[in-house]
N, CA, C and O atoms as CSV, one atom per row, in Angstrom:
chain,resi,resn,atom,element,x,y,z
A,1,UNK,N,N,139.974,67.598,133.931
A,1,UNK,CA,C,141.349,67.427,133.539
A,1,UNK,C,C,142.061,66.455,134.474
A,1,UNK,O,O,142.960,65.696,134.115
A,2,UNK,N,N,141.511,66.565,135.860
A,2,UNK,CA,C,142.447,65.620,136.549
A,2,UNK,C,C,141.720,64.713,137.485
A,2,UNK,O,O,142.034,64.358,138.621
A,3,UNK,N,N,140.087,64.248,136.344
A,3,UNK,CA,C,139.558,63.198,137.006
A,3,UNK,C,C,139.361,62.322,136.118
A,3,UNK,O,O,138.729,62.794,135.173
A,4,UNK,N,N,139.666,61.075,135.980
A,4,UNK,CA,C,139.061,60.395,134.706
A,4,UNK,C,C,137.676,60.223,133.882
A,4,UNK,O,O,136.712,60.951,134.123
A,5,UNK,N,N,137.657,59.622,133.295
A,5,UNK,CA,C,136.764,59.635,132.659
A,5,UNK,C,C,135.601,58.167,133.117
A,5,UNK,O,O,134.386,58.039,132.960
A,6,UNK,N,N,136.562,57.320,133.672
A,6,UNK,CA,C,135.471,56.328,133.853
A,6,UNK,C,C,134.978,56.192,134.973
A,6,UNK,O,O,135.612,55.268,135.483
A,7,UNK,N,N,134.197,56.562,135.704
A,7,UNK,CA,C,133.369,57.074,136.760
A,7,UNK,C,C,134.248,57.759,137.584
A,7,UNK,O,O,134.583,57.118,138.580
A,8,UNK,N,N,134.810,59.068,137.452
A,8,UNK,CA,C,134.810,60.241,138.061
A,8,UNK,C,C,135.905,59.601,138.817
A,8,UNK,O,O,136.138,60.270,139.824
A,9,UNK,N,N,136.626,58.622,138.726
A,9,UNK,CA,C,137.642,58.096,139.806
A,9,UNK,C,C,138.550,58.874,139.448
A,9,UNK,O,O,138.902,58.999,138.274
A,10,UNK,N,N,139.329,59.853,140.980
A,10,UNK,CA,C,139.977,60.694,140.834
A,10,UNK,C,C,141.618,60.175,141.141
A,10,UNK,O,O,141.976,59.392,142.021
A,11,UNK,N,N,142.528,60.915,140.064
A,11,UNK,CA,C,143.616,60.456,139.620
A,11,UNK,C,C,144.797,60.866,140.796
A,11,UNK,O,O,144.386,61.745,141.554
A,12,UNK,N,N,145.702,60.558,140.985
A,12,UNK,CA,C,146.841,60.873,142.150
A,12,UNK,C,C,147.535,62.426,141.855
A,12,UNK,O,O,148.253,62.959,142.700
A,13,UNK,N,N,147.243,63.016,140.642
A,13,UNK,CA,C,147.525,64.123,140.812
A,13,UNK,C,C,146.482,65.248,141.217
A,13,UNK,O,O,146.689,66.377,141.664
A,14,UNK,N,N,145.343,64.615,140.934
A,14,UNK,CA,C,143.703,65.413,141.740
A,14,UNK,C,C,143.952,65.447,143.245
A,14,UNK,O,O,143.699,66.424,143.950
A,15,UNK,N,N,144.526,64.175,143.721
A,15,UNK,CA,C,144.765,63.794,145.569
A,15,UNK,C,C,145.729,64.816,145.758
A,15,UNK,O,O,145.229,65.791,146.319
A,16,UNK,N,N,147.356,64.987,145.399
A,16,UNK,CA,C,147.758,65.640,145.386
A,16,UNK,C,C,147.978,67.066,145.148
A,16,UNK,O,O,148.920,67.596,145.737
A,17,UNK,N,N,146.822,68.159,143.926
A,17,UNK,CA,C,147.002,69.174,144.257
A,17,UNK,C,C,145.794,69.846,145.528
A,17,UNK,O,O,145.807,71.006,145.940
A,18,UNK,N,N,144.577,68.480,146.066
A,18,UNK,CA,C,143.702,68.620,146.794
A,18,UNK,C,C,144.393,68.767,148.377
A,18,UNK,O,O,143.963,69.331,149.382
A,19,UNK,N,N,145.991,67.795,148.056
A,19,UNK,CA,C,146.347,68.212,149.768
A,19,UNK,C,C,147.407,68.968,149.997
A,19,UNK,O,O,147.772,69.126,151.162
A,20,UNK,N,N,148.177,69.645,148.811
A,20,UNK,CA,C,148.971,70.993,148.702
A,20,UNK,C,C,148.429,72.162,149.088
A,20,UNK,O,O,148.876,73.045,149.820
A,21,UNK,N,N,146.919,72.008,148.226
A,21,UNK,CA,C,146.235,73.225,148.900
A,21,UNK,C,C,146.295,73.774,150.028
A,21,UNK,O,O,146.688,74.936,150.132
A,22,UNK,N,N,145.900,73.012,151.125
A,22,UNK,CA,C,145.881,73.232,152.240
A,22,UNK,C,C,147.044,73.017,153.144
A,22,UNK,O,O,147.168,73.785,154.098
A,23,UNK,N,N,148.007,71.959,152.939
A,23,UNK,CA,C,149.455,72.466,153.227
A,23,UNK,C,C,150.069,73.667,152.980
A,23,UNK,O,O,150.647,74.215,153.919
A,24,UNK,N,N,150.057,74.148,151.971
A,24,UNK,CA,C,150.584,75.676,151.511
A,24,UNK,C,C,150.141,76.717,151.898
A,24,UNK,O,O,150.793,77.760,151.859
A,25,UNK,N,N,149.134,76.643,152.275
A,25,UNK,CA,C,148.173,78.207,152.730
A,25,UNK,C,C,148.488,78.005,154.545
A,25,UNK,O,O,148.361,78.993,155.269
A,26,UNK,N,N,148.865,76.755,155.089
A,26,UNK,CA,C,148.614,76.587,156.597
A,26,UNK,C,C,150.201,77.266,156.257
A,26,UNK,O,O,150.195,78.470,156.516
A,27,UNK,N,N,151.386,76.831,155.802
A,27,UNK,CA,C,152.475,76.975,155.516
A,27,UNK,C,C,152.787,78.673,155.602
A,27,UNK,O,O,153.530,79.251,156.396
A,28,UNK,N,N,151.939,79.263,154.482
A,28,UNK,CA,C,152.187,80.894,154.424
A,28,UNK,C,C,151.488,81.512,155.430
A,28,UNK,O,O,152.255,82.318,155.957
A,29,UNK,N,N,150.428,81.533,155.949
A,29,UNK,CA,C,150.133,81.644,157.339
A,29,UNK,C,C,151.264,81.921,158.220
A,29,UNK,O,O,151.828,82.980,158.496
A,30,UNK,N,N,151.521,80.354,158.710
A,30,UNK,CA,C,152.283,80.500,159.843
A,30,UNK,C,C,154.082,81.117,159.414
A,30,UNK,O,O,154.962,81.121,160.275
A,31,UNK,N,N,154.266,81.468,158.331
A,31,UNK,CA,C,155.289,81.891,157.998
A,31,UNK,C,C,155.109,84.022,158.094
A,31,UNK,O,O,155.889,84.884,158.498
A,32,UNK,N,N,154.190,84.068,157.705
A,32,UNK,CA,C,153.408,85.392,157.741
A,32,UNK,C,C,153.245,85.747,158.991
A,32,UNK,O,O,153.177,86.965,159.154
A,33,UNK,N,N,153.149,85.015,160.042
A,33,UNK,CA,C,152.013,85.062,161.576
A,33,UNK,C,C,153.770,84.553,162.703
A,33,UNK,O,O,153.406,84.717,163.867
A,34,UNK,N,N,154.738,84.246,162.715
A,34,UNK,CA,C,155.414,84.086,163.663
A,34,UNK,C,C,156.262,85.292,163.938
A,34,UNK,O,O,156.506,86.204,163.148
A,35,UNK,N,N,156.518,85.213,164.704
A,35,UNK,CA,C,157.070,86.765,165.286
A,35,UNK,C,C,158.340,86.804,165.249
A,35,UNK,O,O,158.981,85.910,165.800
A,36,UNK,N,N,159.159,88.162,164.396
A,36,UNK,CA,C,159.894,88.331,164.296
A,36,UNK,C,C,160.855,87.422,163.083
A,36,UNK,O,O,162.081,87.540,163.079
A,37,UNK,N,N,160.270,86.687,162.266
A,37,UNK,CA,C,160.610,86.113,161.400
A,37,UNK,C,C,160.595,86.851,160.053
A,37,UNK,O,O,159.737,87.343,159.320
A,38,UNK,N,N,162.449,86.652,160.061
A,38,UNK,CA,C,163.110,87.355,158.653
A,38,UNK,C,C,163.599,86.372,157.814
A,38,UNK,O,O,163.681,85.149,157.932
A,39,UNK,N,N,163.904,87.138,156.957
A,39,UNK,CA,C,164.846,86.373,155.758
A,39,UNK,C,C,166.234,86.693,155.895
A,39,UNK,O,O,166.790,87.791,155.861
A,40,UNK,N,N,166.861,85.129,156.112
A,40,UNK,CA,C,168.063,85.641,156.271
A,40,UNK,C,C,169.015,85.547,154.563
A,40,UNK,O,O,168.466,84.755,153.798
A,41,UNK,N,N,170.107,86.140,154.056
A,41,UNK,CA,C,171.207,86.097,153.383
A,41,UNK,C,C,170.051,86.940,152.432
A,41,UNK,O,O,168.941,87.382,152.729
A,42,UNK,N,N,170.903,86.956,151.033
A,42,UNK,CA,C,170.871,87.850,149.646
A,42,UNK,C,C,169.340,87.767,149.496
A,42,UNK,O,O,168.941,86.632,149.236
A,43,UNK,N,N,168.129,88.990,149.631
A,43,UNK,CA,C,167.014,88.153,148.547
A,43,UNK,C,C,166.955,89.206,147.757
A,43,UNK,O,O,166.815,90.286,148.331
A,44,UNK,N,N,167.036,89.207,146.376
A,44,UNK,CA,C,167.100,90.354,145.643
A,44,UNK,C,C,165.232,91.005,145.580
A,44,UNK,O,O,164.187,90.557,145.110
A,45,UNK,N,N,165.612,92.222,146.315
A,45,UNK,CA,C,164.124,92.580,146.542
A,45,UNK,C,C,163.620,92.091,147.858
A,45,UNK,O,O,162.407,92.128,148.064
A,46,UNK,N,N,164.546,91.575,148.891
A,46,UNK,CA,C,163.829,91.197,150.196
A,46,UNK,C,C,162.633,90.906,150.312
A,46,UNK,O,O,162.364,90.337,149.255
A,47,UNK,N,N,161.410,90.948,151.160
A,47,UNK,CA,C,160.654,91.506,151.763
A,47,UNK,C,C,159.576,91.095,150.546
A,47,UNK,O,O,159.022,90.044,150.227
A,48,UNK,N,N,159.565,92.448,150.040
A,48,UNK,CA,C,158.924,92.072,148.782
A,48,UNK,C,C,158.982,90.804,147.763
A,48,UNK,O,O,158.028,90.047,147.586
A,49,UNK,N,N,159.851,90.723,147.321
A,49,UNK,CA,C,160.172,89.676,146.436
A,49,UNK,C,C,159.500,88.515,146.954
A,49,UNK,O,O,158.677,88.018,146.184
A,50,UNK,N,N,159.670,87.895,148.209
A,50,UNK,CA,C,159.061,87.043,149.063
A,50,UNK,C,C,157.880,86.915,149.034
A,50,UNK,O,O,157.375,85.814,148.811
A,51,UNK,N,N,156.887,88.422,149.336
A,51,UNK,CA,C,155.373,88.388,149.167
A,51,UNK,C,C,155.323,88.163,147.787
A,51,UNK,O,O,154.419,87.367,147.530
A,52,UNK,N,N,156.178,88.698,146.387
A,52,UNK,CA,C,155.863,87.895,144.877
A,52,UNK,C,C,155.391,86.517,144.911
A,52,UNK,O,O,154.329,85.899,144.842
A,53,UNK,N,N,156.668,86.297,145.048
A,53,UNK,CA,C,156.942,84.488,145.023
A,53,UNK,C,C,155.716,83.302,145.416
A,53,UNK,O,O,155.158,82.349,144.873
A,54,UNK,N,N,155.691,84.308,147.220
A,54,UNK,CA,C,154.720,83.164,147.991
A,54,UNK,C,C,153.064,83.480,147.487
A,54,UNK,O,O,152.285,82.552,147.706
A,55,UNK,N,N,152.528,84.646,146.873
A,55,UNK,CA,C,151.355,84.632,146.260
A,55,UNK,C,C,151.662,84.575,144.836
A,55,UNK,O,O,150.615,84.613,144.191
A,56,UNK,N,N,152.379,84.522,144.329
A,56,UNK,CA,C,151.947,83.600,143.167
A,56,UNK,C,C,152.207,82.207,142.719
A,56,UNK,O,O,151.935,81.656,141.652
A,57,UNK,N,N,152.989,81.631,144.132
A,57,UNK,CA,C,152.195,80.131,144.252
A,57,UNK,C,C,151.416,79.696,144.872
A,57,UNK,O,O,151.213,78.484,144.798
A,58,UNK,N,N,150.605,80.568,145.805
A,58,UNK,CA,C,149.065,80.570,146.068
A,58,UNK,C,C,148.315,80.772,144.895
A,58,UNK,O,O,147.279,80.108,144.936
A,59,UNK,N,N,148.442,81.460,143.823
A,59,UNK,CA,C,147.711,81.408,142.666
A,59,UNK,C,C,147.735,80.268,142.094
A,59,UNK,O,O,146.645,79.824,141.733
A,60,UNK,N,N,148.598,79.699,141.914
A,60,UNK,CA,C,149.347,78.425,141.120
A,60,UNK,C,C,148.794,77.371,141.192
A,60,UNK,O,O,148.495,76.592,140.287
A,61,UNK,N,N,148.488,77.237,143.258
A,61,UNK,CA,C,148.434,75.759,143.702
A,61,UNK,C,C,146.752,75.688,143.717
A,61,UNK,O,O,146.067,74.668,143.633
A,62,UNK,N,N,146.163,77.475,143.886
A,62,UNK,CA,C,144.555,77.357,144.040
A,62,UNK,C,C,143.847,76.588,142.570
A,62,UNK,O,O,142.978,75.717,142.508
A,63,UNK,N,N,144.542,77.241,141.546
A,63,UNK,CA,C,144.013,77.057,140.507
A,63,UNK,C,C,144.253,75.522,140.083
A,63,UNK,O,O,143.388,75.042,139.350
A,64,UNK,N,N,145.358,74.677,140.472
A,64,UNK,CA,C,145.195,73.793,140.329
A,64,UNK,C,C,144.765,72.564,141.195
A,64,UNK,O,O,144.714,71.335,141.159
A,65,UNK,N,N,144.553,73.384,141.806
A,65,UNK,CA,C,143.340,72.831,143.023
A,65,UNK,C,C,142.173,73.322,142.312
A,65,UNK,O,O,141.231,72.606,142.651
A,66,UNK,N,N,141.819,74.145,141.542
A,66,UNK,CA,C,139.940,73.883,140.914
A,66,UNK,C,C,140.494,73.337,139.729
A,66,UNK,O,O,140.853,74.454,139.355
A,67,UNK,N,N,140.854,72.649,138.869
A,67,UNK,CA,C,140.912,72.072,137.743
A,67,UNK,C,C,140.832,70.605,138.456
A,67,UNK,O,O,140.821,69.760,137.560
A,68,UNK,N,N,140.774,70.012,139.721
A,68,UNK,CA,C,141.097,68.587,140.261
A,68,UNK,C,C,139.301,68.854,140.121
A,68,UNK,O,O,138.665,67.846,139.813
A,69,UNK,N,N,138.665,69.883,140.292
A,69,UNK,CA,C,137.320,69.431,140.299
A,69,UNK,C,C,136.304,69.066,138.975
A,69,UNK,O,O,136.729,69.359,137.858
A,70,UNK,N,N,135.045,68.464,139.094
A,70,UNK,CA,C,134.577,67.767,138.282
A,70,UNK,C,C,133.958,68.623,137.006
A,70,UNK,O,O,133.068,68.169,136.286
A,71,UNK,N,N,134.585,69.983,136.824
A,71,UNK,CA,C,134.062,70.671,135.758
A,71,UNK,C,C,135.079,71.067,134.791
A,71,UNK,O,O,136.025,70.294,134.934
A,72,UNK,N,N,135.344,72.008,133.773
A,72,UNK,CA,C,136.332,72.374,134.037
A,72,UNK,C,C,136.062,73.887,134.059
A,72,UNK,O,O,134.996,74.471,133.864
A,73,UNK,N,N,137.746,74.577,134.452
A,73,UNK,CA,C,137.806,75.837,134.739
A,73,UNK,C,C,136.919,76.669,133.691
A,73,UNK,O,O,136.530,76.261,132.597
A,74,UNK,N,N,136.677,77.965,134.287
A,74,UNK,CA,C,135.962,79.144,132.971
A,74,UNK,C,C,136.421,80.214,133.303
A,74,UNK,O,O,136.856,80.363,134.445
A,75,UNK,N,N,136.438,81.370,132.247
A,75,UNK,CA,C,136.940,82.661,132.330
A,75,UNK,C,C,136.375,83.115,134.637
A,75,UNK,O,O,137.043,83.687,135.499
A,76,UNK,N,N,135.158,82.576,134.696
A,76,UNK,CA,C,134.950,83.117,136.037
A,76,UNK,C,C,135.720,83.307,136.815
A,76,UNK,O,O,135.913,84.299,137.517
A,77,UNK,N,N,136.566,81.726,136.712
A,77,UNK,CA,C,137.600,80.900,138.267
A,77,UNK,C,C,138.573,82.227,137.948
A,77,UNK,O,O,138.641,82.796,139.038
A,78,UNK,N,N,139.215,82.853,137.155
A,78,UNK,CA,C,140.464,83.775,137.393
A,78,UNK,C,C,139.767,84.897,138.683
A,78,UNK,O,O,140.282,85.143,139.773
A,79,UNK,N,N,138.589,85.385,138.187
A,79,UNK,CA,C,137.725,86.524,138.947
A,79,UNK,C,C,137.690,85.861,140.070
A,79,UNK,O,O,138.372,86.387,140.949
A,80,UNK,N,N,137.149,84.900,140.370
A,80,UNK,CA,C,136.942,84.122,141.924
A,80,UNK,C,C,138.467,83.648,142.775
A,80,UNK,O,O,138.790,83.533,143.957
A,81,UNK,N,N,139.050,83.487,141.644
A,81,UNK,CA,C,140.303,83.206,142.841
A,81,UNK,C,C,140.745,84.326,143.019
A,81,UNK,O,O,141.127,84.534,144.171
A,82,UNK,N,N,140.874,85.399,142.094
A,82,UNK,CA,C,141.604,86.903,142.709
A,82,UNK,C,C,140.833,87.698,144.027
A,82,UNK,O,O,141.222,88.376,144.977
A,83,UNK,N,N,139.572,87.231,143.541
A,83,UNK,CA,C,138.843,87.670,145.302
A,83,UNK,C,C,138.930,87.477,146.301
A,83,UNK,O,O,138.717,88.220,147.259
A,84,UNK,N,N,139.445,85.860,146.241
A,84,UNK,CA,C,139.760,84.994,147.239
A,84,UNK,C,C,140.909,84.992,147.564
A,84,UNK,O,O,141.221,84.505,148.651
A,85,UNK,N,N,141.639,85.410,146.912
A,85,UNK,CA,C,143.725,85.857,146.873
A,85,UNK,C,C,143.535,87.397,147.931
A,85,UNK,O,O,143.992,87.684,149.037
A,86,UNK,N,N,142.751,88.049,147.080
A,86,UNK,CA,C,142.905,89.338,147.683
A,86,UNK,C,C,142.003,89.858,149.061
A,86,UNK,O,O,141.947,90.972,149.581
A,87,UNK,N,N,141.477,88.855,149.339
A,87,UNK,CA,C,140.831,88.642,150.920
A,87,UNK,C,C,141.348,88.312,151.674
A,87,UNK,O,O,141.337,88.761,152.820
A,88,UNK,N,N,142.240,87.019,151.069
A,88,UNK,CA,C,143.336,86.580,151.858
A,88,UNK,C,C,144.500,87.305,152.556
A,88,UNK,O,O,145.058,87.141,153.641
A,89,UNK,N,N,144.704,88.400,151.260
A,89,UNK,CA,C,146.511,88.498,151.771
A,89,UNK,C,C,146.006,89.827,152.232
A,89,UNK,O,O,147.009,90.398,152.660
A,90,UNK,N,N,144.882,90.691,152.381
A,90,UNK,CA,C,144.472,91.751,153.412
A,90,UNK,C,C,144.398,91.360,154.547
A,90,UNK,O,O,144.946,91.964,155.469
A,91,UNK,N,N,143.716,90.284,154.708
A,91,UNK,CA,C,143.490,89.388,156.207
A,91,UNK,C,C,145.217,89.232,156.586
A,91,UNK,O,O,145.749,89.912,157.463
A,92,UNK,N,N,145.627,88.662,156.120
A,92,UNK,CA,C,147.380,88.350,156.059
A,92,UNK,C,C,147.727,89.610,157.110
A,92,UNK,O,O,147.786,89.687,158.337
A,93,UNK,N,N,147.945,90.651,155.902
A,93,UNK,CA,C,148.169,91.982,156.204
A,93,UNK,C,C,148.171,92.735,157.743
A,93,UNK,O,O,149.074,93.042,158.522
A,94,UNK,N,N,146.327,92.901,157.772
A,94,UNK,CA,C,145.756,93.095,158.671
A,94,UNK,C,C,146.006,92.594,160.156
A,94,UNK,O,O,146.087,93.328,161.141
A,95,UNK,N,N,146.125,91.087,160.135
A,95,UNK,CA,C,146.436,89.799,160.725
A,95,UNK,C,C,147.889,90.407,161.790
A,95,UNK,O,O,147.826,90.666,162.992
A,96,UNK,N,N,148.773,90.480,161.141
A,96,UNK,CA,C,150.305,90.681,161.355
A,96,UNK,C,C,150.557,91.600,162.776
A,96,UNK,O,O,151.333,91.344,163.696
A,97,UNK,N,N,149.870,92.460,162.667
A,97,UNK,CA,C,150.202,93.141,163.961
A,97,UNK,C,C,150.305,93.013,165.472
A,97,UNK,O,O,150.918,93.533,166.404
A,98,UNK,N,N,149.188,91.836,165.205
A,98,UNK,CA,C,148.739,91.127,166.178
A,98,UNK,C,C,149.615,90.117,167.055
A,98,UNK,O,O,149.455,89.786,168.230
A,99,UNK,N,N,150.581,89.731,166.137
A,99,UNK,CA,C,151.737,89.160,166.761
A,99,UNK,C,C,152.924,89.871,166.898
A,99,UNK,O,O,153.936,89.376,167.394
A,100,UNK,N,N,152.831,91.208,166.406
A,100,UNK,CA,C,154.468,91.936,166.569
A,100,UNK,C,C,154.763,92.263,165.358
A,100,UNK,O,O,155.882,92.771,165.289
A,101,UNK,N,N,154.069,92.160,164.101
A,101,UNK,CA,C,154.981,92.236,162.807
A,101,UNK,C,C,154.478,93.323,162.517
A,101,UNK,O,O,153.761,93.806,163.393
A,102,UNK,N,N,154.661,94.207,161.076
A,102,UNK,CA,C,154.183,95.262,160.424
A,102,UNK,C,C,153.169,94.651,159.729
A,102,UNK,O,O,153.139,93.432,159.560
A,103,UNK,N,N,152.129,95.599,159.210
A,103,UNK,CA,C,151.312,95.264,158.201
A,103,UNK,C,C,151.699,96.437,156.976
A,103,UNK,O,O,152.060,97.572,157.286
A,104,UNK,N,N,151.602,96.103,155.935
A,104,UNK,CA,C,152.681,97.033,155.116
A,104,UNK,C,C,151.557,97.053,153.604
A,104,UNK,O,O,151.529,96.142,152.777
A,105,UNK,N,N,150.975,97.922,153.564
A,105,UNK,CA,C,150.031,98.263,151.881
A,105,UNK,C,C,150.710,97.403,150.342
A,105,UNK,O,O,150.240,96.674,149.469
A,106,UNK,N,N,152.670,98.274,150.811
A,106,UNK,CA,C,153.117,96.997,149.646
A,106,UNK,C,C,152.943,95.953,149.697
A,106,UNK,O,O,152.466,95.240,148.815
A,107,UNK,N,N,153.336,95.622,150.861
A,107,UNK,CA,C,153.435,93.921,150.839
A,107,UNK,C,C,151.941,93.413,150.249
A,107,UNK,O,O,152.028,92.593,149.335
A,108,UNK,N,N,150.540,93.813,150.671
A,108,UNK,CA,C,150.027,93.360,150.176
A,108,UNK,C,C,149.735,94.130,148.293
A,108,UNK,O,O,149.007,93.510,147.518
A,109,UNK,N,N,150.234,95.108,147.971
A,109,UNK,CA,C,150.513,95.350,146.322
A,109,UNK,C,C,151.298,93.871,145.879
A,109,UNK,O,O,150.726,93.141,145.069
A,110,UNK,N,N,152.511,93.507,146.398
A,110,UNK,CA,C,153.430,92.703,145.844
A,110,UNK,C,C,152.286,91.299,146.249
A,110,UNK,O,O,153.130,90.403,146.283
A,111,UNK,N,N,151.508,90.891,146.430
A,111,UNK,CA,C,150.961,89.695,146.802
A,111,UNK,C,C,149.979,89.898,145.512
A,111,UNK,O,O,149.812,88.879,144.841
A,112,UNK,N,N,149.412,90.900,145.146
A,112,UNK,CA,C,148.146,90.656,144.127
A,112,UNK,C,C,149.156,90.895,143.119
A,112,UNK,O,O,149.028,90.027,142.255
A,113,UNK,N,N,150.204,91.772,142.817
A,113,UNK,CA,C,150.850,91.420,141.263
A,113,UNK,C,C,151.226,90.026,141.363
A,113,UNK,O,O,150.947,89.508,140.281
A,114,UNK,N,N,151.760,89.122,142.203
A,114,UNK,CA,C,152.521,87.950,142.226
A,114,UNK,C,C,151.295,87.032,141.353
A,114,UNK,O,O,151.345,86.441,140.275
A,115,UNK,N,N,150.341,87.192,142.227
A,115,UNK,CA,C,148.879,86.512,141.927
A,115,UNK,C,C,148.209,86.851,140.625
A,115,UNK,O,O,147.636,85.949,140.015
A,116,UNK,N,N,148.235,88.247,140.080
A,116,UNK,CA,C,147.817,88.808,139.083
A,116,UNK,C,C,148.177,87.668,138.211
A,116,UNK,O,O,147.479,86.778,137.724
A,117,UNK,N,N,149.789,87.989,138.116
A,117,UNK,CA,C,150.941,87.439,136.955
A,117,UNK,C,C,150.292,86.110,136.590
A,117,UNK,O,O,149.808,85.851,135.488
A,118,UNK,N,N,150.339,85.300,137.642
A,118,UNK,CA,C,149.857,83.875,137.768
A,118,UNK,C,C,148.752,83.396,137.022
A,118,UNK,O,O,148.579,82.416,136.298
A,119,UNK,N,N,147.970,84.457,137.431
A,119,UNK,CA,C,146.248,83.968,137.397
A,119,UNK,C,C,145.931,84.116,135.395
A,119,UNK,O,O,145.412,83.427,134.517
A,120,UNK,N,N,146.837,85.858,135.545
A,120,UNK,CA,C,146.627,86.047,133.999
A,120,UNK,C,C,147.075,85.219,133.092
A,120,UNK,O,O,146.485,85.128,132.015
A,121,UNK,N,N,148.127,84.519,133.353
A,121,UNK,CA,C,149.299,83.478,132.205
A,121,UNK,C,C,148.111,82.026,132.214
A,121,UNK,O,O,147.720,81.560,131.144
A,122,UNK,N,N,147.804,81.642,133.116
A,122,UNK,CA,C,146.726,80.359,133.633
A,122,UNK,C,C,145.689,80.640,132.385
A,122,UNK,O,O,145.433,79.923,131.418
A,123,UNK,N,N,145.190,81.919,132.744
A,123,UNK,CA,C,143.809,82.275,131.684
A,123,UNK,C,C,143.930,82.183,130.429
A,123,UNK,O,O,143.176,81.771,129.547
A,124,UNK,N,N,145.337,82.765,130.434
A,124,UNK,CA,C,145.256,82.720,128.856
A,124,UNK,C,C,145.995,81.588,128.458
A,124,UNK,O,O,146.614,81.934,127.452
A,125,UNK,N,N,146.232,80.499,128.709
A,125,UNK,CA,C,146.612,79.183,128.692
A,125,UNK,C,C,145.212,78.541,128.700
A,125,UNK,O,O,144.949,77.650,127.893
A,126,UNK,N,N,144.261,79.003,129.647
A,126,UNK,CA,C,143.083,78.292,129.139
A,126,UNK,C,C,142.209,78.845,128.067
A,126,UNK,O,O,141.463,78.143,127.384
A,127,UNK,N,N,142.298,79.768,127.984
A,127,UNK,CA,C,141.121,80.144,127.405
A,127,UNK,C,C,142.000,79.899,125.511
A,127,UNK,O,O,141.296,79.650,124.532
A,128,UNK,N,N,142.889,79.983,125.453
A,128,UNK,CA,C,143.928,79.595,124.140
A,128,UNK,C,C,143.304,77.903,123.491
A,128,UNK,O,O,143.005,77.603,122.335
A,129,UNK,N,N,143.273,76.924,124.936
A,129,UNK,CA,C,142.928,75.814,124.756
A,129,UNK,C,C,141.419,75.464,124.393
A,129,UNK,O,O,140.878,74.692,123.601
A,130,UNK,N,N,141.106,76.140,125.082
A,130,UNK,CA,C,139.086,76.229,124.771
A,130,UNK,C,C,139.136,76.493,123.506
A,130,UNK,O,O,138.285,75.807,122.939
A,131,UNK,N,N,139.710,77.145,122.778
A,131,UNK,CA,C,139.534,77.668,121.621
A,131,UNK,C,C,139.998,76.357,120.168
A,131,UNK,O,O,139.580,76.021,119.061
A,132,UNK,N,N,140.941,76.064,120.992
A,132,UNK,CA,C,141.900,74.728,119.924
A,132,UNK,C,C,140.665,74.143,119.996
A,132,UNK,O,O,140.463,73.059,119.448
C-alpha cells in the first residue's frame, strides 16, 4: 500500500510512518518513565483517559508502520500487534516504579481497550477491503 509498484521504491509516506514509529514509542516511554509527571488542567477521565488516547495511537502508528512494508497486512498483524501492545504497556507498567511512579492494573486495562478499539476498527477496514 505504501510502496510502489515500480521497483519497490518506497513512497514519503512509507519514510514517514517508518520514523513516527519510533519517535512515538521513545515519546510515550519517556512520558510514562519521568518522575512525578502529571497532567495538568481538565482531562475528562484523567489518568486514564491519557493511557486510552496514548495506546491507541500506538496501535494506529504500529499498524501503519506494517502496511509501509512489502506485503500486505493479514488477519495475523491485529494478533501480533496486540502481543506486542500488550508486552509493551506491562513492561510500561511494571517499568514505573522504578523511577517513583505507580504501576496501576488499570492503567494498563485502559492501554489494551485504547489498542483493542484501534486494532479492531483497522481489521475490519481491512479485512472489508480484501473482500471488495
Amino acid at each position: 500500500m505504501s510502496t510502489s509498484s515500480s521497483g519497490g521504491r518506497v513512497t514519503p509516506w512509507a519514510h514517514f510512518w517508518r520514523r513516527m514509529l519510533p519517535a512515538y514509542w521513545i515519546f510515550l516511554f519517556c512520558s510514562t518513565h519521568f518522575p512525578h509527571l502529571s497532567l495538568h488542567g481538565e482531562v475528562p477521565g484523567g489518568d486514564k483517559t491519557a493511557h486510552l488516547v496514548a495506546f491507541a495511537i500506538l496501535a494506529l502508528v504500529l499498524w501503519l508502520f506494517a502496511e509501509t512494508l512489502h506485503r500486505p497486512p493479514t488477519r495475523a498483524l491485529v494478533w501480533k500487534l496486540a502481543v506486542i501492545i500488550a508486552a509493551y504497556a506491562a513492561f510500561d507498567e511494571i517499568t514505573q516504579p522504578v523511577v517513583g511512579r505507580s504501576a496501576d492494573f488499570a492503567d494498563w486495562g485502559m492501554d489494551m481497550l485504547g489498542s483493542g478499539v484501534v486494532l479492531a476498527a483497522l481489521e475490519i477496514r481491512r479485512s472489508r477491503a480484501a473482500r471488495a
